[in-house]
DOLOTOR-903371 format. One record per residue (C-alpha): x, y, z; residue in one letter. Coordinates in pm, whole numbers, plus 50000, padded with zeros to 5 digits. Each point is the difference from the previous one (the first is absolute). Example, Ala and Ser with C-alpha at 12.3 -4.5 7.8 and 13.67 -1.06 7.14 Angstrom:
# DOLOTOR-903371
512304955050780A 501375034449934S 
This chain:
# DOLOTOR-903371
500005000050000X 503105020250083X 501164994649659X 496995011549881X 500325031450116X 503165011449973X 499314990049645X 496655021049915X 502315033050176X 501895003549772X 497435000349713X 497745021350151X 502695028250067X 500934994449623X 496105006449904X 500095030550239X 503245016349828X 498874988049660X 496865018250064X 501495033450146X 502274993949649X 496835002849804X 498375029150173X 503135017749972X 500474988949632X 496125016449951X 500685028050158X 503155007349771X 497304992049688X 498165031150126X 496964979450059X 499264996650318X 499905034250102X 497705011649741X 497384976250053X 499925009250398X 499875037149839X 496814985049829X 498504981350285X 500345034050202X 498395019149798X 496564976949963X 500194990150346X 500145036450121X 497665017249746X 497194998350183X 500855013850360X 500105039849861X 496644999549931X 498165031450094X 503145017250144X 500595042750113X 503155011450031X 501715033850038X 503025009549728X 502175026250006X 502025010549685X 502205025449930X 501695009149634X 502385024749910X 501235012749685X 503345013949870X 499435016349648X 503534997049834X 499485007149668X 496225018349843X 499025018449700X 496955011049851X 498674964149899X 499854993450399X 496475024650031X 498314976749782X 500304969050173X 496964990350199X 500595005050372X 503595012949941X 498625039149937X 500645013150352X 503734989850026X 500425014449621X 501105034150151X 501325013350328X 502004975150247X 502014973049942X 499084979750303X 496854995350108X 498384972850271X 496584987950053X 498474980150290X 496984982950059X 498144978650272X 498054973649869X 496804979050111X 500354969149770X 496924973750025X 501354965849823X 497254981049855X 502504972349929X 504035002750003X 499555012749612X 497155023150038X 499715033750189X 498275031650076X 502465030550105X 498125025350219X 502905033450057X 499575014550309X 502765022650063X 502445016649693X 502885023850066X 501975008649650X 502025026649859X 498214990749682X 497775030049861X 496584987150094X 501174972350175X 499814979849706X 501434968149949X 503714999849707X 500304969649801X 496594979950129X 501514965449862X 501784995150332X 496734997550183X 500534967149867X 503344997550177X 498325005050311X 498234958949998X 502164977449763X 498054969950021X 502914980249992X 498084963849991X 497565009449742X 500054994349633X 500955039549932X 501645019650263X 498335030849890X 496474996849925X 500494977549678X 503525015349932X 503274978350068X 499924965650025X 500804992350393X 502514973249985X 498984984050327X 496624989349827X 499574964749833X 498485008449691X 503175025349908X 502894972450060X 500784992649638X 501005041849991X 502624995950256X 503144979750118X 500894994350356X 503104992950186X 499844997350381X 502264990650252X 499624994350411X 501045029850266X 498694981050267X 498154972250143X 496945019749987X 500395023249712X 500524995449616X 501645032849762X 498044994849650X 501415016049678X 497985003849712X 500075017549653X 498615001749715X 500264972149687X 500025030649753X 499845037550067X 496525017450009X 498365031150146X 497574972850176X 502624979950183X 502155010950310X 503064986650184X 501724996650316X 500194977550298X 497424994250325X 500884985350334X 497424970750088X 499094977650316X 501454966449889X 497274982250162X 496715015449888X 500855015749711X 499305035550111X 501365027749848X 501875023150278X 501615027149795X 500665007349590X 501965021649741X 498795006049690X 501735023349690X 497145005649708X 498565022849768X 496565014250046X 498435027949803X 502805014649935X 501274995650350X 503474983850061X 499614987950366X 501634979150278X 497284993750244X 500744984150337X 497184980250193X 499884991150352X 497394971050030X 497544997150293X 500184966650193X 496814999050251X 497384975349824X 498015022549649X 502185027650039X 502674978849877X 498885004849677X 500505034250003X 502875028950055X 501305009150341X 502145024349865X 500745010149582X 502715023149915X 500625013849654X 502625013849815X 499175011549631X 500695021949700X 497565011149721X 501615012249651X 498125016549734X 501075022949687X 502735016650213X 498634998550334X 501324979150294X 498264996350371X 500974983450243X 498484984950241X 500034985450400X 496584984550094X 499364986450347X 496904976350146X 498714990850325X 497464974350069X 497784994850349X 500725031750120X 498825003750412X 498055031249960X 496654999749878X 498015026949934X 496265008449988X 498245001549656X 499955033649889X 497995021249727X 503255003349750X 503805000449968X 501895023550308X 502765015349818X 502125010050336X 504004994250090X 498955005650369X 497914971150015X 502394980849769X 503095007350305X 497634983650242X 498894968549783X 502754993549815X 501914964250096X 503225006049871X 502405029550072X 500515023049672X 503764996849857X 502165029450016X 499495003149644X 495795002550035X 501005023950261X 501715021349755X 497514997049744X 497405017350236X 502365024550122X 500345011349624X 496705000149928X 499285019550311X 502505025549901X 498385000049671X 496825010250105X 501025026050247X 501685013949709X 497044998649775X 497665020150265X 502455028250046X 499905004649626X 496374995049974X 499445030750244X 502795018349797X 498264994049701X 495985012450119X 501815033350076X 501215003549614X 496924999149804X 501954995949636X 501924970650131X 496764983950229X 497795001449612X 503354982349789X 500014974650338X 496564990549986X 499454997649600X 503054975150049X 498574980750270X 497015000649846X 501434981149647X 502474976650204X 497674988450303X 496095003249878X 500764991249566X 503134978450102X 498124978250206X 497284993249850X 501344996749631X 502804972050131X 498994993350325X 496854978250095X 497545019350128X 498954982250355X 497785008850301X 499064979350271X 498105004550347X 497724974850177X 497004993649825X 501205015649623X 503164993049798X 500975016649622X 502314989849775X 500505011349635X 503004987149763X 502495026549917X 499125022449656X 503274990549869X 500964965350040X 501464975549727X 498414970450172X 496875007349879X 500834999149627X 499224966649795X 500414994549613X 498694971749807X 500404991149631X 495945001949946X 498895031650275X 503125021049940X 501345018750336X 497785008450316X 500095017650274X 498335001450355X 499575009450343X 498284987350278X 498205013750292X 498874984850358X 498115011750239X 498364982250325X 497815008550273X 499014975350275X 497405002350279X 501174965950176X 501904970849865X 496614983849858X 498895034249807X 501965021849768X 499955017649651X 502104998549732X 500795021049716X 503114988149780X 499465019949624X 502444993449708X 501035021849703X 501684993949708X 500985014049660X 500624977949715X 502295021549734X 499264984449722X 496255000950010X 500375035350168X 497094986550230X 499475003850395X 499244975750173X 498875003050366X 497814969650283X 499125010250306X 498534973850235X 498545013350326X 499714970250222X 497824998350366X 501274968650146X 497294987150303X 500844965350078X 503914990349904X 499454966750155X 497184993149705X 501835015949743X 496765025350043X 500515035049819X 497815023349790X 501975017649687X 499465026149774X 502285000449717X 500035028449711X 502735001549704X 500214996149623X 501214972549772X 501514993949740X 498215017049673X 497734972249859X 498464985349706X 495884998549916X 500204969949773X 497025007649814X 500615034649935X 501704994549670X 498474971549907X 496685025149994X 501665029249795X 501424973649753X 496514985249942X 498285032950005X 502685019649765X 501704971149822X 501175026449741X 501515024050231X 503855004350152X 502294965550146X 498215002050351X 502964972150128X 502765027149978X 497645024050199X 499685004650386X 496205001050018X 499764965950170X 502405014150257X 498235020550355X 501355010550310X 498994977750283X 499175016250409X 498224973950226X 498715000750349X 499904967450191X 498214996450357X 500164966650159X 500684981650343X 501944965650100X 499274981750277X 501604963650068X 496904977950061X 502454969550138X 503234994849968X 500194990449657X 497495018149882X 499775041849901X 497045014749851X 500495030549850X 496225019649811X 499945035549860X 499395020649757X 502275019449675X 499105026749815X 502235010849700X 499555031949780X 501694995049675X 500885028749758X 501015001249613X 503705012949884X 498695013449714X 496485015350082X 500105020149690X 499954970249741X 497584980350197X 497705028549977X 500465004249654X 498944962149958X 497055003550265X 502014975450261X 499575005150380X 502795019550132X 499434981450322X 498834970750213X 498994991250358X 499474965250106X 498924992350411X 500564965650103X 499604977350357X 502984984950000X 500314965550228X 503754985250081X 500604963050174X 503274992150118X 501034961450121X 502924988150218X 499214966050035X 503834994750162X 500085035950167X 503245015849879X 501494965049961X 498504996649664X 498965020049673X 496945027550065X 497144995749756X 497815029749905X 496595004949785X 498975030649900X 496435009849849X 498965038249855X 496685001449849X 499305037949879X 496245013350012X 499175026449761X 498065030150119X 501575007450328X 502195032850014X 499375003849644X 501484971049942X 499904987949589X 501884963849975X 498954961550063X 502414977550083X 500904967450226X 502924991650080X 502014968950170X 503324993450094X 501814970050205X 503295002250136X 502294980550205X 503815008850118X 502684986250271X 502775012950090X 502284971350118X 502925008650177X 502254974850012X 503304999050259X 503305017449902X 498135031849864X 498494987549737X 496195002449884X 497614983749735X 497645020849883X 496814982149797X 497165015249861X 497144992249788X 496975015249888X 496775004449776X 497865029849924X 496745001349765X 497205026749905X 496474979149984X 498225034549852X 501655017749677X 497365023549980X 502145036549963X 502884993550240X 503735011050084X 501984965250059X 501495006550371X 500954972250177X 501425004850394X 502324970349968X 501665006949647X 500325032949971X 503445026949906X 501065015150303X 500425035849984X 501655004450313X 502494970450060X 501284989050338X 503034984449841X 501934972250048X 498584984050340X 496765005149927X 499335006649644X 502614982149772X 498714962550080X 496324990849901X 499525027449695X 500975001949650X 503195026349942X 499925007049570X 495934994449961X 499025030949836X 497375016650194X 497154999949729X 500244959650036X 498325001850335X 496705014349897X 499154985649682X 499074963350080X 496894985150153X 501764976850202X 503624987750095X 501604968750194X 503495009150117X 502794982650243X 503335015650107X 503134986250197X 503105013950151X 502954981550131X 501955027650270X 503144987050157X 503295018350123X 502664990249806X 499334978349756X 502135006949646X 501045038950008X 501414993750297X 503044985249804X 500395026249738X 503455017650028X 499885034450198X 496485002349974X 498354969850183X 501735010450363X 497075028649963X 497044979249892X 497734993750326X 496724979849867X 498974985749665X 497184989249820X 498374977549706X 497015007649841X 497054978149782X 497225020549924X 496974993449744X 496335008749930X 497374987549781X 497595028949832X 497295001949714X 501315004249660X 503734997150079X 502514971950025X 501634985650363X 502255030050128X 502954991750199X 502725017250173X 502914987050166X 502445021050189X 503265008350219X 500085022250280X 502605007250255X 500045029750271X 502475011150226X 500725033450200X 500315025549669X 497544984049741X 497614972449944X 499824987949643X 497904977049804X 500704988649670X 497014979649764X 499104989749702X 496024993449855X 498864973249749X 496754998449873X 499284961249911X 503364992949900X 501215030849809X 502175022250171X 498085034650098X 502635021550163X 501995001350282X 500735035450262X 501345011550344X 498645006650324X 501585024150225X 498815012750302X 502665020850257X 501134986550334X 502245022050091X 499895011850380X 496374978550032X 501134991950389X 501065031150035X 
């Protein structure tokens, strides 16, 4: 039995070392230690739920190099002139709905900053890298400590410790998406205690240090994030030193608005300033002293007080609200309205030429269950020197129903009468070529009143009315000929929406417009029926599938304009997140309204990094691309298909595509649409 024994001992220490062996040999693979990353990460998702917290952040801002481009960069306008250092602080209530999702309530601001408004708004971002998500900035930069983004990186790792592991990891190929660096993690569980990472964002080039939590959710989130950054642009250089806080011990009581107040800021503040912020202040203090004694030198010499105030009055009141947003806020209203000059908001496409717009948004709440909306558009299309302009005015009652009343009043695009020429060629078959005339063509202004409610859960009902007032171009000719110059129609409109799988599937919709003659003067007959269904499918690693198919018909052909609410040119695109996938890009316009009936289906493939990525110079820049199938069915025309290329990053995003109608080529043109400064 003794022999037994002392003969087992020996193997069973030679399983033991063979086995330590093979967990070390793992851990040199760089396995291991991911997969606890992993396991952390699911295991520890759901313990944030529901969770307040109080963050304090502080920025400041050394302006090295600027020149006159600087002014017409959104948020950058304020720094443009005066100072070269400026500082901003802030003291944050931050509800997290979930470790990725938050609402940021600021309490308490003390800045040097004109306004106290916020220079270079992309490092908000900075503030909450969620460093185990798919993106570490809100569906920018692949996080390299999530599962699905493994094949962008390589790791090397090495033990410091017997409880703690130093991961390295880069990228396989350089892109503005992908970061590097190391991180410092708990050998045993997998948790992340502390990371570096060097990127690219927006035109940022940043080093960001995070300090992990370690006390149960709050693990998945910062303890402490410091960043060091530098913005370039046409000359100009900033640079930048931005430092976070998280779970802050003062809390304080909800207030009506913002305090903007240094004194308060001394008191709450849970870090000392740096003998640098000190100096900043100091300056600006200086500054300001300075500026009063010459403001009381200047109201006692009229001449100079009228040059003074006709400058002020161009640089502050025009120079603000030409480049600047234009943004109020108190506790129950909020305003917001897009800058008069901003490149973003120009688009060109091959068939609609080059567009511009502007937004504006306004808000006024009585409680968190009641509040009004009003959130116009505007737009100018140059080559059909036409306005454009909708302007929904929204009272949302029930938010947990999906219950709101709307009012919505804009114009269209101008629209064909299909039997318009068809009745001057039969009544003066003798007379001028009618198809190289406008007469068909009238200028379209609707009204629409309706209200949505969610009945269940999968189920919104949505009834109404629309009336639309349509006007001829060329009122001259079609009194000549004895046409109407104009038509009304008034129609009930009734809208069914189904989410069988709630937002786990595709969303089906019906939609039903019968027009009643007689009512508001109204002259047309007409039914109408459409059926739509589209899903979104977002699929890990940043990528999305978008599907959608439809059908539309006209049961009455009795004197009617062909206007469908499913298949229809947009006059006022939203670009490329929400306009790009699901329509047609080189349809001419006219193609919308001339047939009875149409049966159409549309995909698009998005992915980051999928072929530019390896282009030569150009495919570090290219963020997200995209593949697109599109084709429709219509009366008297062949199949039309389009298939397309997209790609977007932080300057541009660009489609290409090409049309066939049956199998003959049709033509092929660009889509362009700005992004320039979009986060910003």
């Amino acid at each position: 039995m003794r022999r037994i024994q002392l003969f087992i001992l020996p193997l069973f220490l030679l399983g033991m070392l063979q086995s330590v062996s093979g967990e070390e040999t793992a851990m040199k693979k760089g396995v291991s230690i991911m997969e606890r990353i992993y396991d952390y990460r699911k295991s520890t998702s759901a313990m944030i739920d529901s969770l307040e917290d109080h963050v304090y952040a502080k920025f400041r801002f050394n302006v090295e190099h600027r020149n006159l481009f600087l002014q017409f960069i959104p948020s950058m306008y304020y720094i443009s002139k005066g100072p070269t250092e400026y500082i901003h602080e802030s003291y944050m209530k931050v509800f997290l709905q979930d470790a990725y999702n938050y609402d940021i309530d600021t309490r308490v601001v003390s800045s040097t900053i004109r306004k106290n408004s916020r220079a270079m708004t992309p490092l908000v971002d900075f503030m909450s890298p969620h460093i185990y998500a798919v993106s570490l900035y809100d569906g920018h930069m692949l996080s390299p400590f999530n599962k699905h983004n493994r094949w962008y990186y390589r790791f090397n790792e090495k033990q410091l410790s017997d409880s703690t592991t130093w991961l390295e990891f880069r990228p396989r190929f350089y892109n503005t998406q992908l970061v590097n660096g190391y991180a410092i993690v708990e050998t045993a569980t997998g948790r992340i205690i502390m990371t570096t990472m060097n990127g690219e964002f927006d035109m940022i080039t940043f080093r960001t240090h995070v300090q992990m939590d370690n006390e149960g959710g709050r693990a998945l989130i910062p303890k402490r994030c410091s960043t060091v950054g530098t913005f370039k642009f046409m000359g100009n250089r900033i640079s930048t030193v931005f430092d976070a806080d998280y779970n802050c011990p003062i809390s304080l009581p909800d207030s009506a608005g913002t305090l903007s107040s240094r004194e308060m800021m001394n008191i709450i503040r849970p870090i000392p300033l740096t003998q640098k912020d000190q100096e900043v202040y100091e300056a600006y203090d200086s500054l300001q002293h300075a500026e009063e004694l010459a403001r009381q030198a200047e109201q006692a010499d009229t001449t100079r007080h009228k040059k003074n105030l006709a400058k002020k009055i161009f640089w502050d009141t025009l120079g603000d609200n030409l480049i600047q947003p234009l943004e109020a806020e108190s506790k129950d209203a909020s305003i917001e309205l897009s800058p008069i000059i901003n490149p973003l908001y120009l688009s060109y496409s091959a068939s609609r030429g080059v567009r511009y717009k502007m937004k504006l948004r306004m808000r006024y709440a009585w409680n968190q269950y009641r509040y009004l909306t009003l959130n116009p558009t505007f737009g100018y299309n140059f080559r059909q020197q036409q306005f454009y302009f909708t302007a929904p005015l929204r009272m949302t009652y029930n938010p947990k129903r999906n219950g709101y009343a709307e009012i919505v009043w804009g114009n269209g695009n101008p629209i064909s009468n299909s039997s318009v020429k068809e009745a001057l060629k039969e009544e003066y078959p003798d007379s001028i070529d009618f198809d190289d005339t406008d007469l068909d063509k009238f200028k379209d202004t609707y009204l629409q009143v309706f209200n949505n409610i969610m009945v269940f859960d999968w189920f919104d009902v949505e009834t109404g009315i629309v009336y639309h007032h349509r006007k001829a171009l060329d009122k001259a000719t079609m009194q000549q000929y004895n046409m109407p110059t104009s038509y009304r129609s008034f129609a009930p409109v009734l809208g069914l929406k189904f989410l069988p799988w709630l937002n786990r599937g595709p969303l089906f919709a019906i939609n039903y417009e019968r027009a009643i003659k007689g009512v508001l003067e109204s002259n047309l007959d007409y039914e109408r029926w459409e059926f739509d269904a589209q899903w979104k499918k977002k699929i890990p690693g940043l990528r999305v599938l978008n599907l959608r198919a439809g059908a539309g018909l006209y049961t009455n052909t009795e004197n009617y304009f062909l206007d469908y609410e499913n298949f229809r040119d947009e006059n006022l695109p939203e670009g490329w997140d929400d306009n790009w996938s699901g329509n047609f890009q080189l349809l001419s316009g006219s193609e919308y309204n001339r047939s009875d009936y149409y049966i159409r289906g549309n995909i698009s493939y998005e992915s980051p990094m999928v072929f530019g990525t390896w282009l030569p110079y150009l495919g570090k820049y290219i963020e997200k691309e995209r593949f697109y199938l599109s084709g429709v069915q219509l009366s008297h025309s062949r199949p039309y298909y389009e298939f397309g290329y997209g790609f977007t990053n932080r300057y541009i995003s660009l489609g290409l595509f090409a049309s066939f109608r049956g199998h003959r080529f049709d033509g092929c043109g660009l889509q362009v649409d700005f992004e320039l400064f979009k986060r910003w």
